[in-house]
C-alpha positions as CSV (number, residue, x, y, z in Angstrom):
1,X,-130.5,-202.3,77.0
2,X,-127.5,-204.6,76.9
3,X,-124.2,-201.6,76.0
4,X,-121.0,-204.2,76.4
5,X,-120.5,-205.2,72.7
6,X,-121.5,-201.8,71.2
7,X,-118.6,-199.5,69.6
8,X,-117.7,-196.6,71.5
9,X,-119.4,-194.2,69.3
10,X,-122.3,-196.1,69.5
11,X,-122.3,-196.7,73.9
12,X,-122.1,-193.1,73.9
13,X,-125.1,-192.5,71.9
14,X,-126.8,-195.0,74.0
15,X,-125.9,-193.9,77.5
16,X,-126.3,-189.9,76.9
17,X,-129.3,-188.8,74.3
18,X,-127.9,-185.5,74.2
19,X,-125.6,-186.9,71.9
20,X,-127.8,-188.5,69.8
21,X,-128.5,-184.9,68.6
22,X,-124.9,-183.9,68.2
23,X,-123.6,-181.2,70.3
24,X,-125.6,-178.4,72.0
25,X,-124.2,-176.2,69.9
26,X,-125.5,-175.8,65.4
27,X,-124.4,-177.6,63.4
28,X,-120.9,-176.4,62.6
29,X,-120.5,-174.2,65.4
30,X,-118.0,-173.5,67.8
31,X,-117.4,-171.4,70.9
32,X,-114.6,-168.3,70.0
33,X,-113.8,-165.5,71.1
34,X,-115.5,-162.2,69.8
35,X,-114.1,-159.4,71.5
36,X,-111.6,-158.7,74.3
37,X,-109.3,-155.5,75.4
38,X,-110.8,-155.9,79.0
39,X,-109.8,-156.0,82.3
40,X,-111.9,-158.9,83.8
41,X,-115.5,-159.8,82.2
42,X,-118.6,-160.1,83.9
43,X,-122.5,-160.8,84.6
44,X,-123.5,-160.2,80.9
45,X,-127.3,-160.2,80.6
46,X,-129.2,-160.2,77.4
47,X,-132.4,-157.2,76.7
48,X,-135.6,-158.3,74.6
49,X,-133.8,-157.8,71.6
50,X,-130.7,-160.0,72.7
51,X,-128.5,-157.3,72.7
52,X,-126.0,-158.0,76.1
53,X,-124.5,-155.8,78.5
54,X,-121.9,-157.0,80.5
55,X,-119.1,-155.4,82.9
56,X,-115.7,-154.7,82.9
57,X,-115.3,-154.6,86.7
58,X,-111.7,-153.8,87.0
59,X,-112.4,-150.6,85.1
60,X,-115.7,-149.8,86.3
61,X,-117.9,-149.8,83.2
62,X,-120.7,-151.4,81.6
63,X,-120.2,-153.0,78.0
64,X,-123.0,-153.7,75.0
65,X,-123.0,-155.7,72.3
66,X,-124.9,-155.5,69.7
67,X,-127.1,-158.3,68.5
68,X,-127.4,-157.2,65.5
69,X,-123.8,-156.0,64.1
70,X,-121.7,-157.6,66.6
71,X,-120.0,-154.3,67.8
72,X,-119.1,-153.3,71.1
73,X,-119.2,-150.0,73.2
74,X,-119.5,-148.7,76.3
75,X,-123.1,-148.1,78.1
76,X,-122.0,-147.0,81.1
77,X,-119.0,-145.6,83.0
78,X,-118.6,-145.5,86.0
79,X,-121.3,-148.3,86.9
80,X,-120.7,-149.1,90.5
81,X,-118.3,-151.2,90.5
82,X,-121.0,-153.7,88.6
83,X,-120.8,-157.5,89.0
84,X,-123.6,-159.5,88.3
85,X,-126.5,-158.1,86.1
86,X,-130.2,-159.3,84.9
87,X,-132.7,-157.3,83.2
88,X,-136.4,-157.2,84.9
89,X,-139.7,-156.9,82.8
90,X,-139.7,-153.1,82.5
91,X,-135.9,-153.2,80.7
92,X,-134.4,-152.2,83.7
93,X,-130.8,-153.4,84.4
94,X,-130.4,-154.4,87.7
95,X,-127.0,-155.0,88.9
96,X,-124.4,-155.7,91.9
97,X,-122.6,-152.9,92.6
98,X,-119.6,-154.0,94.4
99,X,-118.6,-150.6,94.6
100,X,-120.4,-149.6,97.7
101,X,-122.0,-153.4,98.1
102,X,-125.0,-151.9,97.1
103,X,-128.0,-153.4,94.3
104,X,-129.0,-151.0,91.9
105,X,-131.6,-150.4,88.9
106,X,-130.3,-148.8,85.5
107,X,-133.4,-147.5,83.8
108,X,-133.2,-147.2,79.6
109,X,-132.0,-143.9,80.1
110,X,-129.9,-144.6,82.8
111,X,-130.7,-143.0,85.9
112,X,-129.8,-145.3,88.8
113,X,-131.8,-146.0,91.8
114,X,-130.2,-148.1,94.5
115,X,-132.5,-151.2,95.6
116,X,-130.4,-152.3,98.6
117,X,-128.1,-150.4,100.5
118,X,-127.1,-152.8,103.7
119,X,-129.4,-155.2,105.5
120,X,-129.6,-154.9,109.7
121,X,-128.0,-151.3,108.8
122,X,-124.9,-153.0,108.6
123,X,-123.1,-153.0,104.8
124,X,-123.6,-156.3,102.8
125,X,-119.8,-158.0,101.9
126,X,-120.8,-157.7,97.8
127,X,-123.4,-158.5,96.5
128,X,-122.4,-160.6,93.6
129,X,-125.5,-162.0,91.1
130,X,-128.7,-161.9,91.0
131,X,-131.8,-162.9,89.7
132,X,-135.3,-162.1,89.2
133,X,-138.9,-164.5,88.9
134,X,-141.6,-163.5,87.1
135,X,-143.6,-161.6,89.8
136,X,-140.6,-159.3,89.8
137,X,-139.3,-160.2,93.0
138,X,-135.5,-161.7,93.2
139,X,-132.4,-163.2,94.4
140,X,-129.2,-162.1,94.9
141,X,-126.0,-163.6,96.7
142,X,-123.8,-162.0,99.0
143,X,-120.2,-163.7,99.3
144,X,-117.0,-161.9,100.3
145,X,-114.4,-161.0,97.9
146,X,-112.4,-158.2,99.5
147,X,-111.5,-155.3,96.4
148,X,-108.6,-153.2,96.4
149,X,-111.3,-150.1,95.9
150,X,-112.8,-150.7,98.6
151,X,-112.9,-147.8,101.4
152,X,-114.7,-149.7,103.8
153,X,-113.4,-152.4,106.2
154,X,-112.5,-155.6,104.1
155,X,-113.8,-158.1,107.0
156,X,-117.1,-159.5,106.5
157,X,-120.2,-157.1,107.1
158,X,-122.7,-159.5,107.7
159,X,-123.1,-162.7,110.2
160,X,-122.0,-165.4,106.7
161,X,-121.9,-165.6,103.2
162,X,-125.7,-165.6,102.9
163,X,-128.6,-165.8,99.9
164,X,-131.0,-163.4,100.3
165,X,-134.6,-162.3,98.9
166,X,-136.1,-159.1,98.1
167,X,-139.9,-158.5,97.6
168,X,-141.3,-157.3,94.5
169,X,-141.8,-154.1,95.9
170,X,-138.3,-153.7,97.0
171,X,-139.3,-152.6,100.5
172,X,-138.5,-156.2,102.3
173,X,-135.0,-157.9,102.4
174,X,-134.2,-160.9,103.9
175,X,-131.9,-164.0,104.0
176,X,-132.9,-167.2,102.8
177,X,-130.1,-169.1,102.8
178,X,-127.7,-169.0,105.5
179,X,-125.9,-172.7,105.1
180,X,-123.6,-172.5,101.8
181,X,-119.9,-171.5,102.3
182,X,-119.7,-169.2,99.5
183,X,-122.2,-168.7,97.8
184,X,-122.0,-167.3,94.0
185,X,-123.9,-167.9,90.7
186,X,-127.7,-168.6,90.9
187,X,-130.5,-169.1,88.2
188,X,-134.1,-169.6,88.4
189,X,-136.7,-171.8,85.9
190,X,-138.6,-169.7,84.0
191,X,-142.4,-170.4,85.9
192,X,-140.0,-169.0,89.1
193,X,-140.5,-172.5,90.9
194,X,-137.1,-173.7,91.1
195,X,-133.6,-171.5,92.0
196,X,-130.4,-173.2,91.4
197,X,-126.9,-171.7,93.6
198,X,-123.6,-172.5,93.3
199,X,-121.5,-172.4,96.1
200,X,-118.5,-171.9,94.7
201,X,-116.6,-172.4,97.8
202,X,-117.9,-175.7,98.9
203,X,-117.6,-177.0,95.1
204,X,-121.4,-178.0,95.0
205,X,-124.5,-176.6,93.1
206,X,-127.9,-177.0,94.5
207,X,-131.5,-176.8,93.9
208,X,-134.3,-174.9,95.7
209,X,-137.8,-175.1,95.7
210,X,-138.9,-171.1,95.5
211,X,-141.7,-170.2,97.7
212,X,-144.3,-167.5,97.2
213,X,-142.6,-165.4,100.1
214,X,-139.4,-166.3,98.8
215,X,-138.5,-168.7,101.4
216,X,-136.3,-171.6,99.8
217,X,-138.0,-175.0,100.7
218,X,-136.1,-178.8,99.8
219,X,-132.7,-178.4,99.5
220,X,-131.1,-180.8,97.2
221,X,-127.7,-181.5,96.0
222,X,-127.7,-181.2,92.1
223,X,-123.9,-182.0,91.2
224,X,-120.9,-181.2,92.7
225,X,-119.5,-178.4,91.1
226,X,-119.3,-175.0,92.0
227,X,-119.9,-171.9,89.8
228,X,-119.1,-168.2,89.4
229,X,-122.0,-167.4,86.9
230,X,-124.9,-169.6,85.6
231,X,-127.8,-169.8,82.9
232,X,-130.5,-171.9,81.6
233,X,-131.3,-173.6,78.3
234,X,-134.8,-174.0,76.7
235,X,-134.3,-177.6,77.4
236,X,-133.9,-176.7,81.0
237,X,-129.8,-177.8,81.0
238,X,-127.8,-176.1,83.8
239,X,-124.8,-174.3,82.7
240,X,-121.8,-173.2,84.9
241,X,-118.8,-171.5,84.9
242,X,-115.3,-171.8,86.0
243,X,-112.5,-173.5,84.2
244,X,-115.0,-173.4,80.7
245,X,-118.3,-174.3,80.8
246,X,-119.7,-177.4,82.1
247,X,-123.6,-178.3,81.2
248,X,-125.8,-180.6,83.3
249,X,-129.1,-182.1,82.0
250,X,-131.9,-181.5,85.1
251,X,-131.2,-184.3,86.7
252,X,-127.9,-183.1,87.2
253,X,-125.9,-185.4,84.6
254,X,-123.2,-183.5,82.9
255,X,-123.8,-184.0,79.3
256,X,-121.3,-181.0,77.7
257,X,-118.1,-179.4,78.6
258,X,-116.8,-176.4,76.3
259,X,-113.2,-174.9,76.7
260,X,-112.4,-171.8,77.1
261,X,-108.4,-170.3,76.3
262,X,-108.4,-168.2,79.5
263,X,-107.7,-168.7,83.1
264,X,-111.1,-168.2,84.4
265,X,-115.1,-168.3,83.0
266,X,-116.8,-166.0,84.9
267,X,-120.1,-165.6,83.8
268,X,-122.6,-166.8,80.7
269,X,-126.1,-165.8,79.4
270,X,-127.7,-166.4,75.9
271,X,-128.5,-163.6,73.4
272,X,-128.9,-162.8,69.8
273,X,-132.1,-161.8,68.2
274,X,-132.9,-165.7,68.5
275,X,-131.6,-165.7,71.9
276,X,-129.6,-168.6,71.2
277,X,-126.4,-167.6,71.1
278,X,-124.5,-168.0,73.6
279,X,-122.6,-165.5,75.1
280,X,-119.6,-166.2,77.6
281,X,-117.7,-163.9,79.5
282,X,-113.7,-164.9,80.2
283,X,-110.7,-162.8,82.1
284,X,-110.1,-160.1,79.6
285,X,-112.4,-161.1,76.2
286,X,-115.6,-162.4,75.7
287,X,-116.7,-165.8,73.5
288,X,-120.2,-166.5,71.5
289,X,-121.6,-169.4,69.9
290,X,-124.8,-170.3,67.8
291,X,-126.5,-172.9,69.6
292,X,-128.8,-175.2,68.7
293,X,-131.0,-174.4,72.0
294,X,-132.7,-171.2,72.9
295,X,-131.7,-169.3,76.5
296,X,-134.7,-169.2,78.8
297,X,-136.3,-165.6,78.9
């Protein structure tokens, strides 16, 4: 298609389809902010009926909203120091809880059972986010962020920053990815055959081929932009976090930024009794929007 003699409006439309649509978001929606008071927001995750929990690290609690009136209160506190969270197919929260580096599951009535409690008997640095595939198994990233609650040694437990898998039955761990500098957000396709990680310290996201015993296979650069949390549209668009939220189409073309009136984006999921709005955890308050895509559950 010949683009030098059409208007600007109309290049744009030609060179990214996404426009052609208008904006991910509904028609007349925009991203704002919904709640705050906090300390620093984190991992939300979104239950079957979209409600989403998310944490309030700094203050060691777990936060949910309400799909349905919009309200906030607290679910849990204390919650381990909880970073990351995602919800497995029995409604369990799992979560990273920084507080002893340790992963947990929150059942409905939340008793908590710790998953992981070191690997090589030697403490994890923090496990950070996670998340799970359809069989149940899951993924979870381990980078070093040294906290001021700590009571252990601040240095690095483990040999790197590493990815590791744990086996549906929760009796295996392993890493399988020991070449990222840092790495932090991650996010998996919804048949479980793809896992995308940010490494937040080398700036650069990429994407894994997921194997059946969890070994990561093809390593491929998919942009270069790092990320602190990440989620997945039904049309299979990357979204990451950092300074706002910056989408990429699969084959890793940005096609949407959104800004965000705080100093950091940690974290974003979708929710709603749609699940598709989506929800987007900043510093101290939260943001939502009605979008015109679905989350991938």
């Amino acid at each position: 298609m010949k683009t030098a003699h059409l208007a600007p409006a109309l290049l744009l439309l030609a060179l990214n389809p996404v426009f052609a649509n208008g904006s991910l978001l509904a028609p007349g929606a925009k991203l704002e902010k919904i709640g705050g008071g906090y300390e620093f927001t984190e991992g939300p995750a979104a239950d079957r009926a979209g409600n989403v929990f998310f944490t309030d690290q700094p203050n060691d609690r777990i936060v949910r909203w309400d799909a349905a009136t919009g309200s906030f209160s607290d679910w849990l506190k204390p919650a381990g120091r909880s970073n990351g969270t995602y919800f497995d197919r029995d409604g369990n929260l799992l979560t990273c809880a920084d507080d002893k580096n340790e992963l947990w599951s929150i059942a409905p009535d939340k008793k908590v059972t710790v998953l992981v409690k070191n690997f090589a008997s030697k403490l994890l640095n923090g496990p950070n986010d996670l998340w799970i595939r359809p069989d149940g198994a899951l993924y979870f990233t381990d980078p070093l962020y040294p906290r001021p609650y700590w009571k252990r040694d601040p240095a690095m437990q483990q040999p790197g920053q590493y990815v590791y898998f744990l086996s549906a039955d929760h009796k295996s761990v392993k890493p399988v990815a020991t070449d990222l500098t840092q790495p932090n957000g991650l996010i998996g396709t919804a048949d479980g055959k793809t896992l995308y990680v940010a490494d937040i310290g080398g700036n650069k996201t990429y994407r894994y081929a997921v194997q059946p015993d969890g070994s990561l296979t093809g390593k491929a650069l998919f942009c270069t932009l790092g990320s602190d949390g990440m989620t997945l549209d039904s049309e299979g668009n990357v979204y990451l976090t950092g300074r706002g939220v910056t989408v990429f189409d699969q084959t890793g073309k940005q096609i949407e930024h959104f800004e965000v009136a705080e100093p950091w984006t940690a974290n974003i999921t979708f929710g709603g009794k749609d699940h598709d709005y989506l929800f987007v955890t900043a510093s101290k308050n939260v943001y939502g929007a009605k979008m015109r895509v679905k989350g991938v559950q």
